[in-house]
C-alpha positions in Angstrom: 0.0 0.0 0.0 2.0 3.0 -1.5 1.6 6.6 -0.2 0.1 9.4 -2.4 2.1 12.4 -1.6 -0.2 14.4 -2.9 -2.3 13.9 -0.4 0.5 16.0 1.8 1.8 18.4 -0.6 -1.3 20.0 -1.7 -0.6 23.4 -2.3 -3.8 24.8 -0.4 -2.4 23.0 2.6 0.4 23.0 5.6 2.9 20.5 4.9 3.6 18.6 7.9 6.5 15.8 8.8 6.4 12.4 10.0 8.4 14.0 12.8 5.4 16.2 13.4 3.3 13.3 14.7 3.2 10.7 17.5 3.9 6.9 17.4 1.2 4.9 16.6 1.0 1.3 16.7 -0.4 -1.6 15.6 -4.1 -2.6 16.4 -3.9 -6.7 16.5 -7.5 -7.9 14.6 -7.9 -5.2 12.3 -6.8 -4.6 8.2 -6.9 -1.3 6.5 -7.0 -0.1 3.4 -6.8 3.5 1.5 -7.0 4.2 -2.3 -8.0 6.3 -4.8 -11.1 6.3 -6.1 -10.7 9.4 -8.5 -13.4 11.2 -6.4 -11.6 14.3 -6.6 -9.9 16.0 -9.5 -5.6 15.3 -8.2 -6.7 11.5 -7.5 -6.0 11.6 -4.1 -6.7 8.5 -1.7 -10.3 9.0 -0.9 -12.1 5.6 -0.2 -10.7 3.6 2.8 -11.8 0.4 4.4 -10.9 -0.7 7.7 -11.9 -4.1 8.2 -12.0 -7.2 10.8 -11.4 -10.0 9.5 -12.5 -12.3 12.9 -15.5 -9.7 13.4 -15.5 -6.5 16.0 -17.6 -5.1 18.9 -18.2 -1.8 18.4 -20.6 1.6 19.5 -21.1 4.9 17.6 -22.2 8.4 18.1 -23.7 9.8 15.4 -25.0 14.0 15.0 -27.8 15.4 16.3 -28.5 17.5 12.8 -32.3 16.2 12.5 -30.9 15.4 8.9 -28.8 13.0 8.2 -26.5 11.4 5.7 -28.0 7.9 4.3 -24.7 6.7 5.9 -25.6 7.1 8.9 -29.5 6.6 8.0 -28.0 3.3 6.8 -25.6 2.3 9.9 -28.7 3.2 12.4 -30.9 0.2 10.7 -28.0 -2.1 11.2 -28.8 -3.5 14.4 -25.6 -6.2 15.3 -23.7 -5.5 17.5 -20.5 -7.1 15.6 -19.7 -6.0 12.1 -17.2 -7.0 9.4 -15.6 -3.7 7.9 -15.9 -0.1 7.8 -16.1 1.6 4.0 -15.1 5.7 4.1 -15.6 8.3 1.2 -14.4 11.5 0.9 -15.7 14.3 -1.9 -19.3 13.4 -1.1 -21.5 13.0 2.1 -24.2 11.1 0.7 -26.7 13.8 2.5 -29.9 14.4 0.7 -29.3 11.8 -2.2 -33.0 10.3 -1.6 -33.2 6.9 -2.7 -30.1 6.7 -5.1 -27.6 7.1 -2.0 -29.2 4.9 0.2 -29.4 1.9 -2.6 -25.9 2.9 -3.7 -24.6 1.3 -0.1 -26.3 -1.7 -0.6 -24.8 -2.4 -3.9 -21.0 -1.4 -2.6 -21.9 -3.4 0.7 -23.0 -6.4 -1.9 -19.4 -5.9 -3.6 -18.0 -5.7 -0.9 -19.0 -8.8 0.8 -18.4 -10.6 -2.6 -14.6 -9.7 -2.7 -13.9 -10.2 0.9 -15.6 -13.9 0.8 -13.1 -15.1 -1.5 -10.5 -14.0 1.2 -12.4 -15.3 4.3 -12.7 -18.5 2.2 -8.9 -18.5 1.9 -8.1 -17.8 5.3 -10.9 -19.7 7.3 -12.6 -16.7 8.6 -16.3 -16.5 8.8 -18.1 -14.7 6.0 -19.6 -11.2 5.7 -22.6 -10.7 5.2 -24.5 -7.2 3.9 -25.8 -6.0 7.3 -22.0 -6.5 8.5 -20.7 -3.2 6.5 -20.7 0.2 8.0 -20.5 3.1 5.9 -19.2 6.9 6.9 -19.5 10.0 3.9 -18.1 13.3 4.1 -17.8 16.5 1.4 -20.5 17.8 -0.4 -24.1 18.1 0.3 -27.1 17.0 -2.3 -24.6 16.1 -4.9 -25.5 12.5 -7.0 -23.6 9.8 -4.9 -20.4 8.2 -6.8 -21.4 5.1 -6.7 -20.1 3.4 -9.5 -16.6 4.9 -9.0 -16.3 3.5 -6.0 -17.9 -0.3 -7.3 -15.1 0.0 -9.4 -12.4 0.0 -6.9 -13.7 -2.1 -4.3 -11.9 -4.7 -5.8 -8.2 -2.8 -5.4 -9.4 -1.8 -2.0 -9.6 -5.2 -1.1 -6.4 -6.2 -2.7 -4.4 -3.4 -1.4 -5.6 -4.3 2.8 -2.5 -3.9 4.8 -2.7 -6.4 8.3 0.3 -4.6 10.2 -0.2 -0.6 10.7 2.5 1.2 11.5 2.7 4.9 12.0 3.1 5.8 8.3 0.2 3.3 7.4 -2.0 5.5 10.1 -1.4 8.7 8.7 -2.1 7.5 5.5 -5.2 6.1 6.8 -6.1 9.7 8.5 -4.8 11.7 5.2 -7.7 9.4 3.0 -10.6 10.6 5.1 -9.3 14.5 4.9 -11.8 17.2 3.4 -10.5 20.3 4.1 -8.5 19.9 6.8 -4.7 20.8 6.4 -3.1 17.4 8.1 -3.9 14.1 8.7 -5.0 13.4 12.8 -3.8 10.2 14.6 -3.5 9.5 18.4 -2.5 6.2 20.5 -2.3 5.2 24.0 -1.1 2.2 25.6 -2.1 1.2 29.0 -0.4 -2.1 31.1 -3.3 -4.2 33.1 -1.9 -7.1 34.8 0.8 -8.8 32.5 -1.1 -7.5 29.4 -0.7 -4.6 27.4 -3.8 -2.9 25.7 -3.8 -0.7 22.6 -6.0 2.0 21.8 -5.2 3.5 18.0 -7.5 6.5 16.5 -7.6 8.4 13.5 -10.5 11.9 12.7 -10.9 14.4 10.4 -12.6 18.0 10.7 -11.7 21.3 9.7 -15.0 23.2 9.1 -18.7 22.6 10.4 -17.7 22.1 13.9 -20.0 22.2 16.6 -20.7 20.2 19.1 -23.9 17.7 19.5 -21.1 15.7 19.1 -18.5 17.8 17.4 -19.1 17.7 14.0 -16.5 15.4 12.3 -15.1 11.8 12.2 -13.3 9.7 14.8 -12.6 5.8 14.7 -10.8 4.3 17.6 -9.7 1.2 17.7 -8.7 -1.3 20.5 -7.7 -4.6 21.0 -9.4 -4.9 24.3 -12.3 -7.4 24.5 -14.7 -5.5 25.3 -18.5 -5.9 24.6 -20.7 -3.1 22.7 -22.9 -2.3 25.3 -19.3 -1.6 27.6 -18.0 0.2 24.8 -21.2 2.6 24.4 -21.0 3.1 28.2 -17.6 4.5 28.0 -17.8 6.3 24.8 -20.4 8.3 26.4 -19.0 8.9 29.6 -16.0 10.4 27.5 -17.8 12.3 24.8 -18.4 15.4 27.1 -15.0 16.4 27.6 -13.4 15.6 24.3 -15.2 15.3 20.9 -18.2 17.6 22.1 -16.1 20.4 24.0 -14.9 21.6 20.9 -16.0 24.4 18.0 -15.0 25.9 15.2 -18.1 27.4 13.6 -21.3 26.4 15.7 -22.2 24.6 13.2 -23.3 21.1 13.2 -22.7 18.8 10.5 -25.3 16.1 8.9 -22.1 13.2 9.2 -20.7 13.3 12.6 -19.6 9.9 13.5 -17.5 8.7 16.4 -17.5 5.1 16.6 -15.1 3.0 18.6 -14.1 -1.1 18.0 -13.3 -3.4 19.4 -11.1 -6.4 18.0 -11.6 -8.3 20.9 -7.9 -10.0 21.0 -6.7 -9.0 24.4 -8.8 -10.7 27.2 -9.2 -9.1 30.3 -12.9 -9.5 31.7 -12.8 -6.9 34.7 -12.6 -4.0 32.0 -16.2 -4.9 31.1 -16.9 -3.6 34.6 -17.7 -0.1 34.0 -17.5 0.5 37.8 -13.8 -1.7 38.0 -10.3 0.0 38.7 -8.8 -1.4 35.4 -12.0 0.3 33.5 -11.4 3.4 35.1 -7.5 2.8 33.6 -9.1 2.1 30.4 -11.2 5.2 30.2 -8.6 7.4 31.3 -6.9 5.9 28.5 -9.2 6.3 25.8 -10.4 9.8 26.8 -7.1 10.7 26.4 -6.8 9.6 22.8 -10.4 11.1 21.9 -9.2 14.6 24.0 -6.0 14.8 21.5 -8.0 14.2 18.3 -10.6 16.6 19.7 -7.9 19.1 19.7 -6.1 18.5 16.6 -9.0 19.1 15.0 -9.6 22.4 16.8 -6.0 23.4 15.8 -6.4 22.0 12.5 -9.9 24.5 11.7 -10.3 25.9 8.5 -8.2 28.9 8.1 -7.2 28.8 11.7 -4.1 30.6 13.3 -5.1 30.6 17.1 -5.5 27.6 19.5 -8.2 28.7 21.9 -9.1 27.1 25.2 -12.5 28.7 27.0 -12.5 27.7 31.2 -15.2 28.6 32.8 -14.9 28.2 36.9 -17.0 28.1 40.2 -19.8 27.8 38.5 -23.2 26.7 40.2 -23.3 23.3 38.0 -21.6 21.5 34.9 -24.5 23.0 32.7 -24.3 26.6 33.2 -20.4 26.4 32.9 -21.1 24.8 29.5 -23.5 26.9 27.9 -21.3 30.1 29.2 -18.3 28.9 27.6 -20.0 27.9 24.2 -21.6 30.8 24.1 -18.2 33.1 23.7 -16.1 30.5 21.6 -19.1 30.4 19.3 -19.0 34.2 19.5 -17.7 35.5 15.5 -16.9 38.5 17.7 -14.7 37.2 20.0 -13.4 34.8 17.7 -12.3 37.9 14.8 -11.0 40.0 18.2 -8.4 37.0 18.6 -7.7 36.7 14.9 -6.8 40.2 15.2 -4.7 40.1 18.5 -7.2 42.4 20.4 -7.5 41.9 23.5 -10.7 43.2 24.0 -12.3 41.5 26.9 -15.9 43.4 26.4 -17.0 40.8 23.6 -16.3 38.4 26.3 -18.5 40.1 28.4 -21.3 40.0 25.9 -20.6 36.0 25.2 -20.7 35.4 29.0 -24.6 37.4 29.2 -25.7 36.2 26.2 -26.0 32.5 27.2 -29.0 33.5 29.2 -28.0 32.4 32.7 -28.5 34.3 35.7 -25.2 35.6 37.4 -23.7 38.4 39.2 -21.8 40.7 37.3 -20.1 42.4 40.2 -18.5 39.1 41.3 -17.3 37.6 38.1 -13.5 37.6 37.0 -12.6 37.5 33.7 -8.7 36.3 32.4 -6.9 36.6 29.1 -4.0 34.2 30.0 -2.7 35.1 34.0 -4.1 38.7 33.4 -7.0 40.2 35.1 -9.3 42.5 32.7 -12.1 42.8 34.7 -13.2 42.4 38.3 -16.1 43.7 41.1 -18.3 44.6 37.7 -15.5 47.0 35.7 -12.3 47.1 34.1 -9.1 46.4 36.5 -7.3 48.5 37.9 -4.5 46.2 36.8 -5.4 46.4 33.6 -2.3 46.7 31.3 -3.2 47.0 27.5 0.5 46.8 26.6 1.5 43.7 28.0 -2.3 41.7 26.7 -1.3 42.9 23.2 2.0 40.9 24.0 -0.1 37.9 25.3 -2.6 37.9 22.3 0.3 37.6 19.9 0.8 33.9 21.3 -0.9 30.8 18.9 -2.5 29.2 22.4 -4.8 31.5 24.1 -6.5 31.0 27.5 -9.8 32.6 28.8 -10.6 32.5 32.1 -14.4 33.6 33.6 -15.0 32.9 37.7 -18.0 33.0 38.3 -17.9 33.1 41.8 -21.2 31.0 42.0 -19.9 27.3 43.2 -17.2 24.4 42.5 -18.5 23.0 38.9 -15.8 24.1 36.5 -16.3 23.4 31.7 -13.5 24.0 29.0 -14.1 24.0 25.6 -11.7 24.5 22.9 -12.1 26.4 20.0 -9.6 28.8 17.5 -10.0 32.1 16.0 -11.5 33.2 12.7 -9.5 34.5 9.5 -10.0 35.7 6.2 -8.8 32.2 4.9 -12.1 30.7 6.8 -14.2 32.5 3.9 -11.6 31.5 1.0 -12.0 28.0 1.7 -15.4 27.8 2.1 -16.0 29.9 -0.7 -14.0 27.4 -3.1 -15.2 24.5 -1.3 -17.2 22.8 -4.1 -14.5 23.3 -6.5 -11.9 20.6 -5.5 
């Protein structure tokens, strides 16, 4: 499985290193697979396949947009709770296709079950069936499905699955599900439990149309932990909060957000399908980790994006309020522009914090750019140095701080600033 370096040089895009990215390793159990599919104009990979050749356990997340690609649409009537393979295409979300994009799956997941028999036959493993085949779609909206492109190569997908990843083979994998995001996104974590080591590996993409609701994107994590679907739901969800749906780029929330996690099942330990066990609390320290650095990648990675931007809200009365606060200035195009322009002015902040809705005292709160007080006791500091907060906003990682003085809940959320370049790309985004 060769590399297309295209899908790295791009002109329109950063050009990152290997160097730039962390180790990841192998996921015992799983195949995968990325190839061309000539969905977009420069040939770029653009259909992947990540599949399990013994079966996997697995639990998904999908967006709360009321509508949905027929990927998803699809994925939602497939009721097992162990499937075969994964099939991802770029260039086209397969949203608002009516009946020709929900049919078109069932023909690739046809073909697809076809080719991978002849394999399974070969190598003793049980057969696929249709309902086995997952499907995520991302790119554009109400455009004819491609599905006869992608028939056309299921065939070289097959041929070309790799069984040992390495960390090249992972970017690749992350580079083949890319839209309009700049560089690929990979994480891993390894965790010891007993005399066993356990692997989580996970790739994402998301540049644009991120909101959360879960945070509108893709994710697949992989481990090869045994661990059932309805254990694997449980700690998806108990993760979600704090990673994939504490982040924003644009408030908005996409019609293909997936995060889906599987299992391969190799590494047997039963106590991690103990939600309530200490090596489950090891495991989801673990894996919230790995969804809490793709989270953030992606945040880094948004369309056009110079600023990394973390939101904290603290001594808050509950979780809730802290949460709608926050989301309420990093979705702020306001405070978001200030920041692209290295201004540090804290009154669009203000306005973000009163225009969630929720009742506080604006005489107590404190309000932070970095470890500098603008505002305290309902007006502007008397510490208030304009000089040095110009120097602080030049930094690429900003920090905004709001006490709330109100209790001992405390939210962050991550989001970046926005630049000229977020209307370029979306303005050409059809083009590609």
């Amino acid at each position: 499985m060769t590399i297309n370096i295209k899908n790295f040089l791009n002109s329109n895009k950063k050009i990152s290193k290997m160097g730039d990215f962390q180790e990841v390793k192998h996921i015992a159990g799983l195949q995968v697979s990325a190839i061309s599919a000539n969905l977009y104009k420069d040939r770029r990979e653009d259909l992947s396949l990540f599949y399990f050749p013994e079966g996997a356990n697995y639990a998904a997340a999908y967006t709360k947009n009321s509508i949905v690609s027929e990927s998803i649409t699809w994925n939602r009537e497939n009721t097992k709770n162990n499937i075969k393979a994964l099939i991802v295409n770029t260039k086209n979300a397969n949203t608002f296709t009516g009946d020709q994009g929900l049919n078109s799956l069932n023909e690739i997941s046809k073909k697809l079950v076809d080719v991978l028999r002849k394999l399974e036959t070969e190598n003793g493993y049980d057969k696929s069936k249709v309902k086995d085949i997952l499907f995520a779609s991302t790119g554009v909206i109400g455009e004819k499905f491609p599905v006869e492109k992608i028939l056309t190569n299921v065939q070289n997908l097959v041929e070309n699955l790799r069984i040992n990843q390495n960390k090249l083979i992972w970017i690749k994998m992350a580079s083949a599900i890319m839209t309009t995001d700049t560089k690929p996104k990979v994480a891993f974590s390894e965790i010891k439990i007993g005399d066993k080591i356990v692997r989580i590996s996970g790739v994402a993409k998301g540049s644009g149309m991120i909101a959360p609701n879960l945070a509108t994107m893709f994710s697949f994590i992989f481990t090869d932990a045994d661990i059932s679907s309805l254990m694997l739901n449980k700690y998806l969800n108990k993760v979600l909060l704090n990673t994939f749906n504490a982040i924003t780029i644009d408030s908005d929330t996409s019609t293909n957000d997936m995060v889906a996690i599987f299992s391969t099942k190799k590494i047997k330990i039963k106590k991690l399908n103990n939600i309530s066990s200490k090596e489950a609390l090891k495991f989801e320290k673990a894996l919230k980790t790995v969804c809490l650095d793709l989270a953030k990648q992606i945040v880094v990675d948004g369309e056009g994006a110079k600023k990394f931007v973390t939101i904290k809200i603290i001594n808050s009365e509950s979780i809730e309020r802290a949460q709608k606060i926050a989301f309420s200035i990093a979705n702020s195009p306001l405070v978001k522009t200030a920041i692209a322009g290295e201004d540090p002015n804290w009154g669009r902040i203000l306005m973000g914090i009163g225009k969630a809705g929720e009742e506080i005292d604006s005489k107590k709160i404190i309000i932070k750019l970095g470890d500098f007080i603008v505002a305290e006791k309902g007006k502007i500091s008397e510490s208030y140095n304009e000089e040095k907060l110009k120097e602080y906003m030049e930094w690429d990682s900003i920090l905004i701080t709001v006490d709330l003085k109100q209790g001992k809940e405390e939210y962050e959320c991550y989001t970046c600033d926005f630049t000229h370049d977020y209307i370029d790309i979306n303005a050409h985004y059809r083009r590609s």
